[in-house]
PABA-586179 format. One line per 5 residues: number of its first residue (from 1); their letters; for each residue x, y, z of C-alpha. Coordinates in steps of 0.2 Angstrom, whole numbers, always signed. Example, Ala and Ser with C-alpha at 12.3 -4.5 7.8 and 13.67 -1.06 7.14 Angstrom:
1) AS) +62:-22:+39; +68:-5:+36
END
This chain:
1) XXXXX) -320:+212:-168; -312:+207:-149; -300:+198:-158; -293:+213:-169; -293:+223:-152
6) XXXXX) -284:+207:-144; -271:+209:-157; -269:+226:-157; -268:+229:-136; -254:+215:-141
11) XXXXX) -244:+225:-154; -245:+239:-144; -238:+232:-128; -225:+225:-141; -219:+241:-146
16) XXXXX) -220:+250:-132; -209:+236:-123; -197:+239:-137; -196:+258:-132; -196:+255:-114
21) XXXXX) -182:+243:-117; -172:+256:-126; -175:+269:-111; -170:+258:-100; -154:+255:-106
26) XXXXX) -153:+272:-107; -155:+278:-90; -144:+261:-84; -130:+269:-92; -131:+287:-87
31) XXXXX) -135:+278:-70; -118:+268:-71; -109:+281:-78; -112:+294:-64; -107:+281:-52
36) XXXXX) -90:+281:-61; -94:+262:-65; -91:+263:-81; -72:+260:-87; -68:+274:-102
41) XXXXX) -68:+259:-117; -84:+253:-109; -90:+271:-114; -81:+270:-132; -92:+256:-136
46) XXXXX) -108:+266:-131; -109:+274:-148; -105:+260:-157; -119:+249:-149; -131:+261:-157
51) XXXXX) -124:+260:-174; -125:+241:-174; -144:+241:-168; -149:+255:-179; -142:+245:-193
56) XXXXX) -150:+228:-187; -166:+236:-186; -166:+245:-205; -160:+226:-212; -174:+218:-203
61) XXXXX) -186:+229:-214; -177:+219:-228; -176:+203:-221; -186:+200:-208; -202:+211:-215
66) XXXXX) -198:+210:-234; -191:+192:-235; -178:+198:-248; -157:+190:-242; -149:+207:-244
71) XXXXX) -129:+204:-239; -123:+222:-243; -130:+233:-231; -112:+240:-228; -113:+247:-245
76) XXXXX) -127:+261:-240; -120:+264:-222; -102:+268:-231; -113:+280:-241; -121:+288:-229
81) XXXXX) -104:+290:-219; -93:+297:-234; -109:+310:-240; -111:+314:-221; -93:+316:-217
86) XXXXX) -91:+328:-233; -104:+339:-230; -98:+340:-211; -80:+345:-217; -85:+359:-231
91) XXXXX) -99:+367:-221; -86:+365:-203; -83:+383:-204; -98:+392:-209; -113:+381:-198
96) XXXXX) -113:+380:-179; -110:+362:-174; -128:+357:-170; -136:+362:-188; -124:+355:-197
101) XXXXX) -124:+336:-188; -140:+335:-192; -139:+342:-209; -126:+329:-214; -140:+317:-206
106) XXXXX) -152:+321:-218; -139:+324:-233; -132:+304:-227; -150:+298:-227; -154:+307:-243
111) XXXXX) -141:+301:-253; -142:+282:-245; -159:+282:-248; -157:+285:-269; -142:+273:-270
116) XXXXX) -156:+259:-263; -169:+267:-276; -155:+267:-290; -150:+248:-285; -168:+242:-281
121) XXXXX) -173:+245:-300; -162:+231:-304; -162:+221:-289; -177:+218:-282; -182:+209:-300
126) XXXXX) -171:+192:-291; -174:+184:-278; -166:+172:-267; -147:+167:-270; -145:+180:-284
131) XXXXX) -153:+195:-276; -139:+190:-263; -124:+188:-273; -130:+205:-282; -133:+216:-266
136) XXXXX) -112:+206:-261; -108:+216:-277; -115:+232:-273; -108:+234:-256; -91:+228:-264
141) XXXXX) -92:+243:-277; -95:+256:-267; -82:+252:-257; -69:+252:-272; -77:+268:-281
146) XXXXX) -73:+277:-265; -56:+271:-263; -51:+276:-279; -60:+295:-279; -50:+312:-270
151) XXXXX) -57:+327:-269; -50:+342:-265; -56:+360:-263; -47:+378:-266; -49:+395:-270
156) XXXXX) -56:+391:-285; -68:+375:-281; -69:+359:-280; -58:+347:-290; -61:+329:-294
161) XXXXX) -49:+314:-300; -49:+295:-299; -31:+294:-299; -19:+300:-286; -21:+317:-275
166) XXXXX) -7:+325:-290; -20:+324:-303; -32:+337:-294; -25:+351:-302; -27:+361:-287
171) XXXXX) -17:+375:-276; -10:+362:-266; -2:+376:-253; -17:+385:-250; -30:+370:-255
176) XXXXX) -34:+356:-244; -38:+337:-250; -53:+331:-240; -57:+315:-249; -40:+308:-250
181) XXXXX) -42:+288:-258; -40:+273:-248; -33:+285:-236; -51:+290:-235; -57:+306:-224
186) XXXXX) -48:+314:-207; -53:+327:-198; -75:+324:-197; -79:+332:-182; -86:+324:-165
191) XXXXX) -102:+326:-166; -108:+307:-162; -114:+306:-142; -122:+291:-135; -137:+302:-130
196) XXXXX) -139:+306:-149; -138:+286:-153; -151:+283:-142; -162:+299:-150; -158:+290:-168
201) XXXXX) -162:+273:-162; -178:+277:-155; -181:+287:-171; -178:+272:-181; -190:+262:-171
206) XXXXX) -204:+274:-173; -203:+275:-192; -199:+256:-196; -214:+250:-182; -225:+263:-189
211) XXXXX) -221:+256:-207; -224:+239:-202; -241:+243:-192; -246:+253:-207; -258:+248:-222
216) XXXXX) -241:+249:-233; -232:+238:-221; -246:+225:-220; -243:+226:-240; -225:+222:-238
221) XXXXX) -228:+207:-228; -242:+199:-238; -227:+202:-254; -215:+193:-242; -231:+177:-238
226) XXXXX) -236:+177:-256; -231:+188:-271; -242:+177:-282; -258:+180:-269; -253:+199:-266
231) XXXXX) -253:+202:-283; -269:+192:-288; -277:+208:-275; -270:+222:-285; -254:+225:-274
236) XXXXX) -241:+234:-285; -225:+221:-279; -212:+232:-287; -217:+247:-279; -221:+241:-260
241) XXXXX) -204:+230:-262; -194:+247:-269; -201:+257:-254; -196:+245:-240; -179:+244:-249
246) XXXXX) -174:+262:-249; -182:+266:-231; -170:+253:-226; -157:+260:-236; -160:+278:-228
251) XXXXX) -157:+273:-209; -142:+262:-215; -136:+282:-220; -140:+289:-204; -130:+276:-196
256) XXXXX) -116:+279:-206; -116:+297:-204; -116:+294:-182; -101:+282:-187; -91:+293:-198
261) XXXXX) -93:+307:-182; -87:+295:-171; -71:+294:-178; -56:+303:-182; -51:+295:-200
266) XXXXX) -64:+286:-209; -58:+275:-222; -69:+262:-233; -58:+247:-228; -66:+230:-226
271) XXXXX) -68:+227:-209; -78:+242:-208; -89:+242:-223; -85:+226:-232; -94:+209:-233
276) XXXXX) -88:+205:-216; -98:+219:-211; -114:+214:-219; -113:+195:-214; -111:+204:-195
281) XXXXX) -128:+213:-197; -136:+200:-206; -131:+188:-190; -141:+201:-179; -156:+200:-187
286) XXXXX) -155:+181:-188; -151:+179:-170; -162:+191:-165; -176:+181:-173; -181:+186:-192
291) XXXXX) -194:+199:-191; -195:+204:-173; -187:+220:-171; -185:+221:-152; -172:+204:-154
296) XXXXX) -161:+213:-168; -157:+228:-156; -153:+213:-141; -142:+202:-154; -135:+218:-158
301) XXXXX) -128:+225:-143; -126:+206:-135; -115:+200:-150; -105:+216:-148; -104:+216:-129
306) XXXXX) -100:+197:-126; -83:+200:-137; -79:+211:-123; -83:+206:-110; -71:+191:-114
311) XXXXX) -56:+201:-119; -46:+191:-100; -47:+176:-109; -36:+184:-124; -37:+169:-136
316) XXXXX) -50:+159:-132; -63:+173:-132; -68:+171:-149; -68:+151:-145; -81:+156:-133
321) XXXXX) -91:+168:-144; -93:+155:-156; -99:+144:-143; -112:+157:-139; -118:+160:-158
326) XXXXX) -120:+143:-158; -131:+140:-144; -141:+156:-148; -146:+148:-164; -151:+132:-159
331) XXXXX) -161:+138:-145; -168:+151:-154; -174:+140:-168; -176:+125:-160; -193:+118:-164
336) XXXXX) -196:+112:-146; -189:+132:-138; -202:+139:-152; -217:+129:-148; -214:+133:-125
341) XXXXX) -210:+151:-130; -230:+149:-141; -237:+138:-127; -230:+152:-113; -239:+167:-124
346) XXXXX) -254:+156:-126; -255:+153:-106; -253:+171:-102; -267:+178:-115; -279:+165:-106
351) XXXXX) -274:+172:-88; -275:+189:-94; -291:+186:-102; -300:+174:-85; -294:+187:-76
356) XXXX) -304:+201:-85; -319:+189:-85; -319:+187:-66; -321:+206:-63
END
C-alpha cells in the first residue's frame, strides 16, 4: 500500500513539475518582454512554440502512450486550421472576437476529432510499418483535397467547386471567395496571443495527464505492453485504441486552429502540413523521450529555438543542428545515460525516504 502511495506522490510531483515548468516559462517571458529584452522575431516565435508543443504532446498520446507510429499528424492539425479559419471568416461579422476564437476552437477540435474517428476505423486495424505508411497517406490527402476545394459565399449562400474559383457560379461583384485552392485562405483574423498558447497548452496537459493517470489510460498503456494479455482481461483494444486516437486528433485541431489565427494567409503547402511537418513532430516526441510528456514540450521548443538562435552562423546553422539532434539521441538513449538517470532517481527516493525515517 506504501508503495502505490510512493508511486502516486511521485506521479504527482511529475505533473505538477510539468505545470510549473510551463508557468515558468511563462512568467520568464512576460518578465523579458517588459524589460524590452526580447527582440520583435523573438516575440513572433512565441506563438509558434505553443503550437509545436501542443502538437508534441497530442502525438505522444499516440506514440508514446498508445505505442502505435503515426506519421501524419499534419493531416488533422491542417483540418482543424481550415474548419477553424472558416468559421472565423463567415461568423467575423456577426460574433464579437472572443466568442468566436473560441468557437472556432471547438468547431477545429470537433471536426479534427471525427476525421481521427473516421480514419481510426480503418487504421488502428495495422500496426507497425503499415499503420505508418497509411497515416503518411492520410496527412497527404488532406492536404490535396483542400488544395483543390474553393468555396465562396454570396447573396444567395454558399457555393462549392473543385475546379477553379469560375466554376462557383456565384455573384463574383458582390460575393467573395473565402476558400480559394492552393491559394488557400487570407484574411483569418488575429486572434492567436502567446498568453492564449500558454492557456491551450496547459489545457492540453490537464486533459492528456488526466487521461493517462485515469483507469482508461492505464487501459491504453496495457494495449500498448501487451494487446494479447490486455485482451485476455476483457479490454475492448478497438475501443481504448480509437479513443486515444481521436483525443489526439482533437488537440492536433486546436493547434491548427491557434496556427491558422496566427497568420494572415494560410495555405495547405507542405512545409506547413506535409510529411515534413509530421516527421518534425514525431522527432519531438522521440527526443523528448517516448512517453514522457514534460520532454516533448522541451524537444519542442528546444528544436525550434536552437535553429534560431544559430541564424549568425547563416550556413552552417543547420550543420550544427544536426550535430545537436544527434547528440540528443545518443545521449538520450544511450544504455549507460539511462541506467545513471535510473541509478540518480533510485538515490534520491532513498534519501527522501531515510530522511522521513529519521524524524
Amino acid at each position: 500500500m506504501k508503495k502505490v502511495i510512493s508511486m502516486m506522490d511521485r506521479t504527482s510531483r511529475n505533473d505538477f513539475g510539468t505545470y510549473a515548468m510551463v508557468i515558468a516559462a511563462y512568467i520568464i517571458v512576460m518578465i523579458l518582454q517588459s524589460a524590452g529584452l526580447l527582440s520583435n522575431h523573438m516575440r513572433g516565435l512565441l506563438v509558434p512554440f505553443c503550437i509545436y508543443a501542443i502538437m508534441a504532446v497530442s502525438l505522444n498520446l499516440v506514440v508514446g502512450i498508445l505505442g502505435e507510429l503515426s506519421i501524419g499528424h499534419a493531416g488533422f492539425m491542417c483540418i482543424g486550421a481550415f474548419t477553424g479559419s472558416f468559421f472565423s471568416l463567415m461568423t467575423e461579422e456577426t460574433l464579437p472576437g472572443g466568442l468566436r476564437f473560441f468557437l472556432a476552437l471547438v468547431i477545429g477540435a470537433v471536426m479534427a476529432g471525427i476525421f481521427g474517428f473516421l480514419i481510426g476505423i480503418p487504421v488502428l486495424r495495422l500496426k507497425g510499418d503499415y499503420l505508418a505508411i497509411v497515416t503518411l497517406a492520410f496527412g497527404e490527402i488532406i492536404k490535396n483535397i483542400i488544395n483543390s476545394l474553393y468555396i465562396g459565399r454570396d447573396g444567395t449562400g454558399l457555393h462549392f467547386s473543385m475546379s477553379s474559383a469560375n466554376e462557383l457560379g456565384m455573384d463574383m461583384a458582390s460575393g467573395k471567395v473565402i476558400v480559394n485552392g492552393a491559394q488557400g485562405i487570407t484574411g483569418t483574423p488575429r486572434d492567436s496571443s502567446f498568453q492564449v498558447g500558454i492557456l491551450l497548452l496547459l489545457l492540453t496537459l490537464f486533459v492528456v495527464l488526466n487521461l493517462i493517470h485515469s483507469r482508461t489510460g492505464r487501459a491504453v498503456m496495457a494495449v500498448r505492453d501487451n494487446y494479447i494479455a490486455a485482451e485476455s482481461l476483457g479490454i475492448n483494444i478497438t475501443k481504448y485504441k480509437m479513443l486515444a486516437f481521436t483525443v489526439s486528433a482533437a488537440i492536433a485541431g486546436v493547434a491548427g486552429v491557434l496556427f491558422a489565427h496566427n497568420n494572415s494567409s494560410l495555405v495547405a503547402s507542405p512545409a506547413q502540413f506535409g510529411y515534413n511537418m509530421s516527421i518534425m513532430i514525431l522527432v519531438y516526441v522521440v527526443l523528448g523521450g517516448i512517453g514522457s510528456t514534460r520532454g516533448a514540450i522541451i524537444a519542442a521548443v528546444l528544436l525550434n529555438l536552437i535553429p534560431e538562435m544559430l541564424r549568425f552562423m547563416n550556413n552552417y546553422r543547420m550543420l550544427i543542428y544536426s550535430i545537436v539532434l544527434i547528440v540528443i539521441m545518443l545521449v538520450n538513449w544511450n544504455p549507460a545515460s539511462r541506467a545513471w538517470i535510473e541509478r540518480h532517481n533510485i538515490r534520491y527516493l532513498l534519501r527522501r525516504k531515510n530522511g522521513k525515517g529519521g524524524r
